[in-house]
VEXKOL-169133 format. One record per residue (C-alpha): residue number from 1; residue in one letter; x, y, z. Coordinates in steps of 0.02 Angstrom, whole numbers. Layout:
// residues N
@i->NUM	aa->a	c1->X	c2->Y	c3->Z
...
// end
This chain:
// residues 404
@i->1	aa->x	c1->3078	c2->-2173	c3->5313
@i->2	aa->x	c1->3013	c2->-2280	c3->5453
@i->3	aa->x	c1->2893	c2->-2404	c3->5473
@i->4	aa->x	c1->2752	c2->-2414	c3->5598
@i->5	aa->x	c1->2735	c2->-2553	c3->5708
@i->6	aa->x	c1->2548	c2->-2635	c3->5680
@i->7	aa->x	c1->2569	c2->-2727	c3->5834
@i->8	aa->x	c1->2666	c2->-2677	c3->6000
@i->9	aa->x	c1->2796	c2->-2796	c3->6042
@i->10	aa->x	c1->2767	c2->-2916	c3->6180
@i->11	aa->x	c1->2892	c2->-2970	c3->6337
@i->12	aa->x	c1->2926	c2->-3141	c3->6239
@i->13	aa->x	c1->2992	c2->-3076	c3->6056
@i->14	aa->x	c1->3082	c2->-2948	c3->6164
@i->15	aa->x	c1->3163	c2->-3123	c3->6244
@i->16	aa->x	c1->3179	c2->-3218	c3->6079
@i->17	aa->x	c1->3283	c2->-3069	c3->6024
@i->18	aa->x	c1->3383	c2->-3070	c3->6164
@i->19	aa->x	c1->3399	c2->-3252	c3->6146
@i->20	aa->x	c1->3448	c2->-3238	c3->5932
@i->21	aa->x	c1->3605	c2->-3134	c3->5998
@i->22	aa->x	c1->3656	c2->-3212	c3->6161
@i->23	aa->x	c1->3785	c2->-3275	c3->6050
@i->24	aa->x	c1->3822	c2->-3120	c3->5931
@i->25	aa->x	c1->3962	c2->-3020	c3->5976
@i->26	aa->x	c1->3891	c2->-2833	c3->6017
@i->27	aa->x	c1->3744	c2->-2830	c3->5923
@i->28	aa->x	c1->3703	c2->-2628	c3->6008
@i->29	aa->x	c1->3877	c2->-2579	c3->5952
@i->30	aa->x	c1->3897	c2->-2634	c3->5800
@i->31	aa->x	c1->3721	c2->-2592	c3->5728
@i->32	aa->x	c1->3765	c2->-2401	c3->5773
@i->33	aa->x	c1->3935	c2->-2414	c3->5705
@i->34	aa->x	c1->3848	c2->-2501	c3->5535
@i->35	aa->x	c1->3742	c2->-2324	c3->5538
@i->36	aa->x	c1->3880	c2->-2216	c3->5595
@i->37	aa->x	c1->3978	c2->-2282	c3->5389
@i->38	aa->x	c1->4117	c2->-2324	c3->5474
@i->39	aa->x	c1->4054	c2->-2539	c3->5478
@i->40	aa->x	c1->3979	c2->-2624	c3->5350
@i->41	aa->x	c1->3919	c2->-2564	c3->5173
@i->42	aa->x	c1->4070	c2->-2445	c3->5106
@i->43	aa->x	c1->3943	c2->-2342	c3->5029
@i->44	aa->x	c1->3893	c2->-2275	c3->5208
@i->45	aa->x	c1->4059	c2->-2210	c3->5224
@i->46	aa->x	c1->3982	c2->-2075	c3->5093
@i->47	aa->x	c1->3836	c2->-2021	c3->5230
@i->48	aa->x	c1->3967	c2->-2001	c3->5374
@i->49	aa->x	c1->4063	c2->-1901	c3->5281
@i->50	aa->x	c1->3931	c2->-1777	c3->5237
@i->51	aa->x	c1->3869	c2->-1767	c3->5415
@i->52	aa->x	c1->4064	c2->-1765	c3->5463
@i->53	aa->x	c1->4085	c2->-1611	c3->5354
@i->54	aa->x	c1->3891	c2->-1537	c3->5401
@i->55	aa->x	c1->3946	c2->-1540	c3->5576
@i->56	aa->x	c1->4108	c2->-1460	c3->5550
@i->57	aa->x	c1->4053	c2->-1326	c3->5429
@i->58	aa->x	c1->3911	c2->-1272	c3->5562
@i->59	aa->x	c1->4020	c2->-1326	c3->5746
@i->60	aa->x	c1->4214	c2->-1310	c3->5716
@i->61	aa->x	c1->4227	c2->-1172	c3->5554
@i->62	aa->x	c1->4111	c2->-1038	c3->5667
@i->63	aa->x	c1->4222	c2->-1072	c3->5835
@i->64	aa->x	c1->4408	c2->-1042	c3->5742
@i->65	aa->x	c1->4328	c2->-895	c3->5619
@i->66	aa->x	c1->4222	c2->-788	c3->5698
@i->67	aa->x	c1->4255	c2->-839	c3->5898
@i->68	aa->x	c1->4144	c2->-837	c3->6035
@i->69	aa->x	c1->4081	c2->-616	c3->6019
@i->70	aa->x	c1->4164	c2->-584	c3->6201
@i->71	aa->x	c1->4344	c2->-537	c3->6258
@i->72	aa->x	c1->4323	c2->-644	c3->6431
@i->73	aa->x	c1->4439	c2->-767	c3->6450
@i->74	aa->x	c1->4295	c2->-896	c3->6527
@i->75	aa->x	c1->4198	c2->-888	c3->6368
@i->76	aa->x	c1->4371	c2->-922	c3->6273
@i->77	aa->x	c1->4384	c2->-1064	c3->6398
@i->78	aa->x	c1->4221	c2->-1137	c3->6361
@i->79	aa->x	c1->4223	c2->-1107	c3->6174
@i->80	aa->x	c1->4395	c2->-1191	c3->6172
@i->81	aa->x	c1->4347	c2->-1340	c3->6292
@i->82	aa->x	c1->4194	c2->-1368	c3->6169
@i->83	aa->x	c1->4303	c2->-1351	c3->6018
@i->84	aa->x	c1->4403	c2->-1493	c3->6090
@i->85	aa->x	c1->4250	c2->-1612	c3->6136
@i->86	aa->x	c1->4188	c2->-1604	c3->5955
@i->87	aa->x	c1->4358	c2->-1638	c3->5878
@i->88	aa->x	c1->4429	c2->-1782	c3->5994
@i->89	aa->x	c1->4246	c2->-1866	c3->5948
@i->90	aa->x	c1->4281	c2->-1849	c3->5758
@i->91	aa->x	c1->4486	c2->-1892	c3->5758
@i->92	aa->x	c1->4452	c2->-2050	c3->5866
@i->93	aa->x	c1->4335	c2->-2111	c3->5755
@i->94	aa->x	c1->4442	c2->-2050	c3->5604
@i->95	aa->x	c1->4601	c2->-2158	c3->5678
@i->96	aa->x	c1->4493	c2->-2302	c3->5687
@i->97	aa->x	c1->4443	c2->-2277	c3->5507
@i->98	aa->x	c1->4630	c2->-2320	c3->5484
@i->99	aa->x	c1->4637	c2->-2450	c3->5602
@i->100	aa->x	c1->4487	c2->-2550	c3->5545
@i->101	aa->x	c1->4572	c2->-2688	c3->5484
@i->102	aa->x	c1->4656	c2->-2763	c3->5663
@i->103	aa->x	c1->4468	c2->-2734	c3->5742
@i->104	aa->x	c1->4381	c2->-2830	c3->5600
@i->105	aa->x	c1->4507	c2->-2976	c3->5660
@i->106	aa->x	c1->4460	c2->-2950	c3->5846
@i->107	aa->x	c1->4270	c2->-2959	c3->5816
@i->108	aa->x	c1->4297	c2->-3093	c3->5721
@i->109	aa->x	c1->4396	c2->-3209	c3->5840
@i->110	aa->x	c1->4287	c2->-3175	c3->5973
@i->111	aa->x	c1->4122	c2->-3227	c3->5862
@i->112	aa->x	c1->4223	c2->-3362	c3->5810
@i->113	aa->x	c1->4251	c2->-3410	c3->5998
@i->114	aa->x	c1->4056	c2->-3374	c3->6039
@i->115	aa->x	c1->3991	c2->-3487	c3->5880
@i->116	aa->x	c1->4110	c2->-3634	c3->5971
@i->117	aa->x	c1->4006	c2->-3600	c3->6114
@i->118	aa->x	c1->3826	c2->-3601	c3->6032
@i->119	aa->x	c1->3865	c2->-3784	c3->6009
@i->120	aa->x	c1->3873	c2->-3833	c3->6182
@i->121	aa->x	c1->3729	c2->-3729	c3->6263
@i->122	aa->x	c1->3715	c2->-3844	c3->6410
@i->123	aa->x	c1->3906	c2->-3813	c3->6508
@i->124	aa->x	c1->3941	c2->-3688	c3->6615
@i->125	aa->x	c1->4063	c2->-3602	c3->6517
@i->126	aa->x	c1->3930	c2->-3567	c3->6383
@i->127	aa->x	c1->3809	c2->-3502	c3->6502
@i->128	aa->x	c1->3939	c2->-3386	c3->6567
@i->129	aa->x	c1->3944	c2->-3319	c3->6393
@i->130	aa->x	c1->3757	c2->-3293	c3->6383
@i->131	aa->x	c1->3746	c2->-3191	c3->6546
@i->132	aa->x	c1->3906	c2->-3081	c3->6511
@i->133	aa->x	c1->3833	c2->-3043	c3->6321
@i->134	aa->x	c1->3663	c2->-3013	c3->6389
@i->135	aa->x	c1->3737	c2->-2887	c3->6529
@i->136	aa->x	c1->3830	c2->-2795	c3->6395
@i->137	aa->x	c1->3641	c2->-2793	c3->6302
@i->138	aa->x	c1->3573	c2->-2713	c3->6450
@i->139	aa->x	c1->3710	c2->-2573	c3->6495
@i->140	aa->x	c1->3722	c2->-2534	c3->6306
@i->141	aa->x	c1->3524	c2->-2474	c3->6307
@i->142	aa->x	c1->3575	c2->-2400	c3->6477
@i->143	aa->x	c1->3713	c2->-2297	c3->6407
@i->144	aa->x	c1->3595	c2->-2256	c3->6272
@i->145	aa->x	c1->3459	c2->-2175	c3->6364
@i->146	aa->x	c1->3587	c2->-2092	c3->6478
@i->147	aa->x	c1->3659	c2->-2006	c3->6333
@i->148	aa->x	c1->3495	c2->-1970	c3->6249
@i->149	aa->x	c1->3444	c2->-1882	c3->6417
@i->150	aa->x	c1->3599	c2->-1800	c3->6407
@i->151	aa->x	c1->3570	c2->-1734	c3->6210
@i->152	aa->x	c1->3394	c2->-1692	c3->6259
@i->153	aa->x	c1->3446	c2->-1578	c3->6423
@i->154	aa->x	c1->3589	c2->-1508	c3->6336
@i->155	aa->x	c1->3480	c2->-1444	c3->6177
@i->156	aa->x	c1->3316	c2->-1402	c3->6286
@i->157	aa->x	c1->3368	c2->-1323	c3->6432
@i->158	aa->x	c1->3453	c2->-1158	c3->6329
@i->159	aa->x	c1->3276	c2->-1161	c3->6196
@i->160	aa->x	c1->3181	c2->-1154	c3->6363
@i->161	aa->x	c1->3259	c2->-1027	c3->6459
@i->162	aa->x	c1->3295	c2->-937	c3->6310
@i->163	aa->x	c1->3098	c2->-925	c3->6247
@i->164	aa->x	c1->3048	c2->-900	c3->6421
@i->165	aa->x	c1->3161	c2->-756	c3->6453
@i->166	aa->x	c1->3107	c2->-651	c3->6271
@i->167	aa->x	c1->2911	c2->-681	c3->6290
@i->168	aa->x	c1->2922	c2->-644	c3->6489
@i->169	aa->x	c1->3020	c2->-459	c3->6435
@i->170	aa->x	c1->2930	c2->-439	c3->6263
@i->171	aa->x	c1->2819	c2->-303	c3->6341
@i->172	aa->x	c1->2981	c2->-211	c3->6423
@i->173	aa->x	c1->3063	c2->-166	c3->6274
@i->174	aa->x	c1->3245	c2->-214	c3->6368
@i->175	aa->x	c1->3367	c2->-321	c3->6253
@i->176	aa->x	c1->3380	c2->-506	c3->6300
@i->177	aa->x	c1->3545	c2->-605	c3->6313
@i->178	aa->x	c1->3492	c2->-780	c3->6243
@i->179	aa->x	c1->3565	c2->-937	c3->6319
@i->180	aa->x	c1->3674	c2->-1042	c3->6192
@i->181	aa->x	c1->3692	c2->-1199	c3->6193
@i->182	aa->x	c1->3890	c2->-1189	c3->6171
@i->183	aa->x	c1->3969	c2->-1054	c3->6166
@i->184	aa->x	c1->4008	c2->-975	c3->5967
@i->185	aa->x	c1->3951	c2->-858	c3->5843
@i->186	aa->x	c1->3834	c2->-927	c3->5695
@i->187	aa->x	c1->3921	c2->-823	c3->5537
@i->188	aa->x	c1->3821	c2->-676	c3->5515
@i->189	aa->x	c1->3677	c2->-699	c3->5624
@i->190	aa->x	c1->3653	c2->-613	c3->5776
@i->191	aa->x	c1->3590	c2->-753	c3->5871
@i->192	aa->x	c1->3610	c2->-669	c3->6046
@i->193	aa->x	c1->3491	c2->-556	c3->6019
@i->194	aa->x	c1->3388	c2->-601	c3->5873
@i->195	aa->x	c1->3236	c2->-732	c3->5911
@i->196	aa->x	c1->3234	c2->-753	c3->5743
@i->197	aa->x	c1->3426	c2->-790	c3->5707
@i->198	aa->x	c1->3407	c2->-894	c3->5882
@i->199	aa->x	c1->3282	c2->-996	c3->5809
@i->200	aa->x	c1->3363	c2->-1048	c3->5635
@i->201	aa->x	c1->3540	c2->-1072	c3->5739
@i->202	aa->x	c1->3450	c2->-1201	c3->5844
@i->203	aa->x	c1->3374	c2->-1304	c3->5707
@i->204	aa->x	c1->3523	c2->-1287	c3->5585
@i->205	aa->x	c1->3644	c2->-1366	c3->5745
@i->206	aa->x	c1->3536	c2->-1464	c3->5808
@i->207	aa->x	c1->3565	c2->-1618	c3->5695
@i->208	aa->x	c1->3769	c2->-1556	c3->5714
@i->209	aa->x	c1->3756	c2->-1628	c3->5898
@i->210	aa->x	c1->3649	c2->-1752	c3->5865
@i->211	aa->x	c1->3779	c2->-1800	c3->5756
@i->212	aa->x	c1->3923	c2->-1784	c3->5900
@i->213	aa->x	c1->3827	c2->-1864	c3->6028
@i->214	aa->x	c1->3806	c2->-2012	c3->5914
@i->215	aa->x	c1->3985	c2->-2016	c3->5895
@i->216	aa->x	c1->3991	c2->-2022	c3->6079
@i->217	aa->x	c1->3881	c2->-2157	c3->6106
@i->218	aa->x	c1->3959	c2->-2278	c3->5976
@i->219	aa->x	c1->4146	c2->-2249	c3->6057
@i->220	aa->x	c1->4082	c2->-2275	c3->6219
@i->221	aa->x	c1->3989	c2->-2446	c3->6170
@i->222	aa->x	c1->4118	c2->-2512	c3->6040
@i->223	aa->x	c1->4257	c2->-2492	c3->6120
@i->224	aa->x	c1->4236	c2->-2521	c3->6295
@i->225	aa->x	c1->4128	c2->-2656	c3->6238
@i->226	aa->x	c1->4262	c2->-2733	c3->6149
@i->227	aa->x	c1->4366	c2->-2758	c3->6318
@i->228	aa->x	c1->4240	c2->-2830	c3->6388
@i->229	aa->x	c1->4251	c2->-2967	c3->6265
@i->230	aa->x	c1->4420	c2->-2979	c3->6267
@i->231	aa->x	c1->4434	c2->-2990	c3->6474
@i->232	aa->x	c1->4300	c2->-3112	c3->6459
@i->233	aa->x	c1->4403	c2->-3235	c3->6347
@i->234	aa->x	c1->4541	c2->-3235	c3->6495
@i->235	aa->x	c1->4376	c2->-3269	c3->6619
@i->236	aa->x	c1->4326	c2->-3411	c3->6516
@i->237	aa->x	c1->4540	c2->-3479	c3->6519
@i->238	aa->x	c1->4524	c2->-3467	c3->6706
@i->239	aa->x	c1->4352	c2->-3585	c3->6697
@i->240	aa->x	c1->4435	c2->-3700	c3->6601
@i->241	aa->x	c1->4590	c2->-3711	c3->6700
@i->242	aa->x	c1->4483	c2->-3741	c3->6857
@i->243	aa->x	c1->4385	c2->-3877	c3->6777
@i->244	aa->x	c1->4539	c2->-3969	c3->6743
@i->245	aa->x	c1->4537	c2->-4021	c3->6935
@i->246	aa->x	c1->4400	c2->-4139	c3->6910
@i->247	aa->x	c1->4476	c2->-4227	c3->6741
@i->248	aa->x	c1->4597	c2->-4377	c3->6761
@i->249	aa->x	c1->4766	c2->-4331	c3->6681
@i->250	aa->x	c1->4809	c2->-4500	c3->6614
@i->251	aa->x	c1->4636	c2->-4486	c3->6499
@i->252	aa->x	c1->4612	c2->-4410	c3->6317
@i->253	aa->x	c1->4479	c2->-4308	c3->6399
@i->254	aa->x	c1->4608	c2->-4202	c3->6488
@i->255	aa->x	c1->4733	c2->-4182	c3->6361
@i->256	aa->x	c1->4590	c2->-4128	c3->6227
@i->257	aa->x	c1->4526	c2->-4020	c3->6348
@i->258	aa->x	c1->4704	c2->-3913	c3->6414
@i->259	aa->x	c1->4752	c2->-3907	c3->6231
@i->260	aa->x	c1->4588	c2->-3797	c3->6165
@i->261	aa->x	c1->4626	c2->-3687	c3->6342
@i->262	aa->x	c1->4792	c2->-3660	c3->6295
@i->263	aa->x	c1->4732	c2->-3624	c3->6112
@i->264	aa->x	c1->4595	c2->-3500	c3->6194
@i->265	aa->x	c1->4730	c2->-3419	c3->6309
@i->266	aa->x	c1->4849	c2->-3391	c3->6149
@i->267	aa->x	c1->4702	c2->-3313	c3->6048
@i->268	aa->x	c1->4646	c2->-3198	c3->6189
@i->269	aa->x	c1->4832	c2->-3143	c3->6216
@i->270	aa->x	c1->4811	c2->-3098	c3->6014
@i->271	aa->x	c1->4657	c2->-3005	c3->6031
@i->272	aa->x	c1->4736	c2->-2906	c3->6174
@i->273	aa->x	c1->4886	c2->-2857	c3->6038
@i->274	aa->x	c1->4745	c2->-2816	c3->5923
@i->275	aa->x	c1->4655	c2->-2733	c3->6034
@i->276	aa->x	c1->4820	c2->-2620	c3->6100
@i->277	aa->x	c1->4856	c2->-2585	c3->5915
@i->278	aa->x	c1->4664	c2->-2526	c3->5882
@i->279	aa->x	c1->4653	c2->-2392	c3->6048
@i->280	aa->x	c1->4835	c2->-2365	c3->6098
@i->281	aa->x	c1->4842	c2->-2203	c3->5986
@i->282	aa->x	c1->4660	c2->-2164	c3->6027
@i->283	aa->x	c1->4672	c2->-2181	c3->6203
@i->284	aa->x	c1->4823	c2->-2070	c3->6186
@i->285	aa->x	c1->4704	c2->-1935	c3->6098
@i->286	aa->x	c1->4592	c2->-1968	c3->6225
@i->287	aa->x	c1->4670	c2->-1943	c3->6377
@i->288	aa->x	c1->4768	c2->-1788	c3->6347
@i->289	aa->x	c1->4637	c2->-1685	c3->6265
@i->290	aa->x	c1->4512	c2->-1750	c3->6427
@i->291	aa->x	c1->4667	c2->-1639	c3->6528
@i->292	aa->x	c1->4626	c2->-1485	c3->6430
@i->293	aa->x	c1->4446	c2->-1486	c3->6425
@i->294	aa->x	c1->4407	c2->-1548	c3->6586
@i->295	aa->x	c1->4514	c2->-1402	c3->6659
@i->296	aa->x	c1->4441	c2->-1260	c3->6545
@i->297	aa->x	c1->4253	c2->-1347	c3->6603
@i->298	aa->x	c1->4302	c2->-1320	c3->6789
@i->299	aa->x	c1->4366	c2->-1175	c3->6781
@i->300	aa->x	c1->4218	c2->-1118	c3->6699
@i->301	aa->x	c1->4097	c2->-1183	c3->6801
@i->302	aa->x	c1->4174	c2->-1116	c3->6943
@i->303	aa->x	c1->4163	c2->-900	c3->6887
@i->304	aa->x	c1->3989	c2->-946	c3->6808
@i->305	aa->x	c1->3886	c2->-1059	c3->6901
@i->306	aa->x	c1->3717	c2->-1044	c3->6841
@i->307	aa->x	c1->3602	c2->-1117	c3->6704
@i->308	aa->x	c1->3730	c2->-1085	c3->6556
@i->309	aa->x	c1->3848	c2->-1193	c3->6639
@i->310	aa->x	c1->3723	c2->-1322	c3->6663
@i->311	aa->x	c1->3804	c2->-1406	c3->6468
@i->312	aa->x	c1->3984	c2->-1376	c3->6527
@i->313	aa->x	c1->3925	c2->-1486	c3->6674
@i->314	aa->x	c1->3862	c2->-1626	c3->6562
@i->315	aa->x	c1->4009	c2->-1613	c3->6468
@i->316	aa->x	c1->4116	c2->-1623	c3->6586
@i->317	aa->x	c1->4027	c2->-1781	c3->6675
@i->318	aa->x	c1->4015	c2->-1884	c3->6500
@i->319	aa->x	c1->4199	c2->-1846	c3->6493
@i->320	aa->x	c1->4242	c2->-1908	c3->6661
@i->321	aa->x	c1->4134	c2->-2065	c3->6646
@i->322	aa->x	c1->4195	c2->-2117	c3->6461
@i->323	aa->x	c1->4373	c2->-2109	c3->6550
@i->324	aa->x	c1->4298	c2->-2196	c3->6699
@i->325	aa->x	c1->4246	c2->-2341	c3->6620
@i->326	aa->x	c1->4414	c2->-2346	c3->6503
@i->327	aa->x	c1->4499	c2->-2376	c3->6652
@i->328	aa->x	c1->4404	c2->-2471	c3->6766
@i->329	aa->x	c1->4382	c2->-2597	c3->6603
@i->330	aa->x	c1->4574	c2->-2595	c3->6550
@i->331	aa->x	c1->4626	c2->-2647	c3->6723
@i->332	aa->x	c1->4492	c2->-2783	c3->6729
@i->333	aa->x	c1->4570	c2->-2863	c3->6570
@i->334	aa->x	c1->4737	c2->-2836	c3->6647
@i->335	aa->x	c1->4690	c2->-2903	c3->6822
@i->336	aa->x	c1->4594	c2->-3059	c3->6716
@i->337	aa->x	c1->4771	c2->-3089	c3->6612
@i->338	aa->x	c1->4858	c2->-3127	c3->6784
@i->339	aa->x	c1->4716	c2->-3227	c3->6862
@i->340	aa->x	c1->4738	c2->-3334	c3->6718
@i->341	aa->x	c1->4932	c2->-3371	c3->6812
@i->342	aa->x	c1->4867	c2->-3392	c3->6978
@i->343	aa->x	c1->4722	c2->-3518	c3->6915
@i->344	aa->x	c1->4850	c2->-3602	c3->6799
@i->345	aa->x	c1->4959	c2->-3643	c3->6965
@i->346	aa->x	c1->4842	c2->-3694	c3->7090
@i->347	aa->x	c1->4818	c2->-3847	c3->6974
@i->348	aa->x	c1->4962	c2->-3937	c3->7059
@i->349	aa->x	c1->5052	c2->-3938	c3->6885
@i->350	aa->x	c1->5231	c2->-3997	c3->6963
@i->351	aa->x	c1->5122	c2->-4169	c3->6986
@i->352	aa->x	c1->5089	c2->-4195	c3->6826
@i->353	aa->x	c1->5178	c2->-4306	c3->6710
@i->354	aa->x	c1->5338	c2->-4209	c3->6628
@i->355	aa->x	c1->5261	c2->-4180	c3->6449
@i->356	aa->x	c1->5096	c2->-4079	c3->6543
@i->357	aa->x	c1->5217	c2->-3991	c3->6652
@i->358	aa->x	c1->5326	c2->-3900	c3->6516
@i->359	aa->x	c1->5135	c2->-3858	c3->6448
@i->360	aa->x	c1->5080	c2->-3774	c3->6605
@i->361	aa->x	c1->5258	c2->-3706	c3->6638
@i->362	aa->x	c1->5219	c2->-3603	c3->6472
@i->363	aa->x	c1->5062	c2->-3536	c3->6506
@i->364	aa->x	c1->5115	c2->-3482	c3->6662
@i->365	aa->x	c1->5257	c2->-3382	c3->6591
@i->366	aa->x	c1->5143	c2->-3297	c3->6439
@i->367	aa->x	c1->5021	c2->-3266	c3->6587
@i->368	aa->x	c1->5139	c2->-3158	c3->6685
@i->369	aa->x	c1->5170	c2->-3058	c3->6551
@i->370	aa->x	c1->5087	c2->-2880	c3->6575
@i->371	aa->x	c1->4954	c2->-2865	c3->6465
@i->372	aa->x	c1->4820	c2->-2745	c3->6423
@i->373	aa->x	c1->4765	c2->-2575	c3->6349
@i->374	aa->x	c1->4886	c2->-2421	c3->6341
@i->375	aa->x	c1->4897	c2->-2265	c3->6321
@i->376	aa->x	c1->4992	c2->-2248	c3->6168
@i->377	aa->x	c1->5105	c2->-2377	c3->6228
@i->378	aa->x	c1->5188	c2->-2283	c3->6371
@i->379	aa->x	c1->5073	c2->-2346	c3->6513
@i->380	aa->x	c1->4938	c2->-2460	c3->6538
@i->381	aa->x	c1->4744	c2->-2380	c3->6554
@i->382	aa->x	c1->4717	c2->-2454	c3->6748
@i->383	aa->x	c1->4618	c2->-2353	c3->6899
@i->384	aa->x	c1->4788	c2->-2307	c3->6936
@i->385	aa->x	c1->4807	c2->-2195	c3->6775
@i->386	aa->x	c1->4639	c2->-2124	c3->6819
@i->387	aa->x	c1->4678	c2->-2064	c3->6974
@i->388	aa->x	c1->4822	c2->-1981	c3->6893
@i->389	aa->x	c1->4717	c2->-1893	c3->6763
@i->390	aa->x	c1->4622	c2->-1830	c3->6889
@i->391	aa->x	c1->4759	c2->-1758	c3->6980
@i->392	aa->x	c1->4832	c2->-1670	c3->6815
@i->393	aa->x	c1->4649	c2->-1623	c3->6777
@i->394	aa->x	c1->4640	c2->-1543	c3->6950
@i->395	aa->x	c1->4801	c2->-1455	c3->6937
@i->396	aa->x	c1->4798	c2->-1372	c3->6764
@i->397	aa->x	c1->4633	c2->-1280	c3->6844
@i->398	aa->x	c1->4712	c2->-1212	c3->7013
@i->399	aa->x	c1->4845	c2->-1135	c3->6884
@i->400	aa->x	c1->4702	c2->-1066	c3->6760
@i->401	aa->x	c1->4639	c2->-1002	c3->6921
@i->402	aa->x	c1->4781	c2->-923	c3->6957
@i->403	aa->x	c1->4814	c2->-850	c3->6829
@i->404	aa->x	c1->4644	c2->-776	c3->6783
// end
């Protein structure tokens, strides 16, 4: 299935593959989306939907038929908060299944964009696109190994405790509780109890979150990635604006060079549509289901603090930074959309000749214009909406705590 590598790789084809897709729109993201089926060869689609229905069969059916095997509401809590991770992963990346089409557009402007800058290598504005596509190279295998640490800790921490615990009381004859990884019955195995059933439960799921924490990765890198791009098409407006300063406006040179910016700054404004239309319902999915989980986790971490809520934790912190980044990204390409206005007008447009004016006057006006990622287009995804999930987050759980 794999090949072996007859010679290591050394530091310079590591750079002249950097190099081959400084100008390829996420190369990480899309090459795990390709594998995911849901990009590329249709026929894939066939392979996700067997591990889709795999996973589901041995994570979901288990939760809603047989429960968790205890009456205590913080193992309903946990079982339910799980039961919600695995199916926001598989409905977001179901909705964009639908939604395809208006992302295939996006990617596609912006490599059409970055093959216009292959050409000129040398400016400034080119080698602005090189270093923002590289750093999006580097936090994509960052946010790779993060989350394999995390699928690694979250599968080998219960095995270990678990093992250690049965051969450290094998002599005593006294049952053993085994740590789960999440918390479910496995149909009619007694995997609390059983080594045995323990063992075949933990290599049967373990390709069933492999699975979901591949899901994980690719939303996290696709589409955060694809703001990126799309705030760095208003970055590269703004450059272009400011190097208008230094351009005569009676010449050829400048009027060339403000129409392609305000071509640029009307095809970013239409990726940022696209873009809206692609996560609006997603984010919407998102968002709310974050509420409920991150609530049930805290709650129940807080009555069972101790290794088994060591996987709630990591849970609960991949939740919190997906969202993190959501927002901190969405009000970048929000905050880039009006910079675009303020570079626009320090220009000293009302000196130019009447014909330039009404040009700047518009993009001004379409630069004003809130723009930017929602949450199913009641409010825009900003710091601002983060701080309010937090708060809603923070208040489901004092009434859970309440209550119970």
């Amino acid at each position: 299935m794999f090949r072996r590598l007859t010679h290591p790789t050394s530091p310079k084809q590591q750079n002249h593959r950097d190099r081959a897709c400084d100008f390829t729109v996420m190369p990480h993201g899309l090459w795990l989306l390709e594998h995911s089926g849901l990009w590329g060869d249709p026929r894939r689609k066939r392979s996700f939907a067997l591990m889709l229905l795999g996973t589901v069969l041995l994570l979901i059916v288990p939760k809603i038929a047989l429960g968790t095997g205890s009456d205590s509401f913080d193992s309903i809590a946990r079982s339910t908060a799980e039961f919600i991770f695995c199916y926001n992963n598989y409905l977001m990346m179901a909705i964009f299944a639908i939604r395809r089409q208006p992302f295939e557009q996006l990617i596609g402007t912006v490599q059409l964009l970055f093959d216009k800058q292959r050409k000129f290598q040398t400016t400034d504005s080119s080698r602005y696109v090189v270093y923002v596509n590289r750093q999006i190279m580097r936090y994509s295998r960052l946010y790779i190994i993060v989350q394999g640490v995390y699928f690694l800790i979250f599968n080998l921490l219960p095995a270990i405790v678990t093992y250690s615990a049965y051969f450290a009381s094998s002599g005593d004859g006294e049952p053993v509780e085994f740590l789960l990884p999440v918390e479910s019955r496995f149909f009619f195995l007694d995997i609390r109890h059983s080594i045995v059933h323990y063992t075949v439960f933990s290599l049967l799921a373990c390709p069933a979150f492999l699975f979901t924490a591949y899901l994980t990765v690719v939303k996290g890198l696709v589409f955060i990635g694809i703001i990126v791009y799309n705030t760095l098409q208003y970055q590269l407006v703004s450059r272009g604006v400011r190097e208008l300063k230094s351009l005569d406006p009676a010449t050829t040179q400048f009027r060339h060079r403000l129409t392609e910016i305000i071509d640029q700054h009307g095809a970013a404004t239409r990726c940022t549509k696209l873009l809206d239309s692609v996560l609006n319902l997603m984010l919407l999915v998102q968002f709310t289901n974050t509420v409920l989980m991150c609530c049930l986790f805290l709650f129940y971490i807080s009555k069972n603090f101790n290794s088994g809520a060591v996987n709630v934790l990591l849970l609960f912190l991949a939740l919190t930074v997906e969202n993190l980044c959501f927002s901190y990204f969405g009000n970048r390409l929000s905050t880039e959309n009006t910079s675009v206005a303020r570079a626009v007008y320090s220009t000293d447009w009302y000196n130019y000749p009447p014909c330039l004016q009404k040009q700047f006057q518009q993009m001004i006006r379409h630069a004003y214009i809130p723009r930017g990622i929602t949450v199913g287009k009641f409010h825009f995804v900003d710091m601002a909406s983060f701080g309010q999930l937090l708060k809603a987050i923070f208040s489901y759980y004092l009434i859970l705590k309440e209550l119970f």
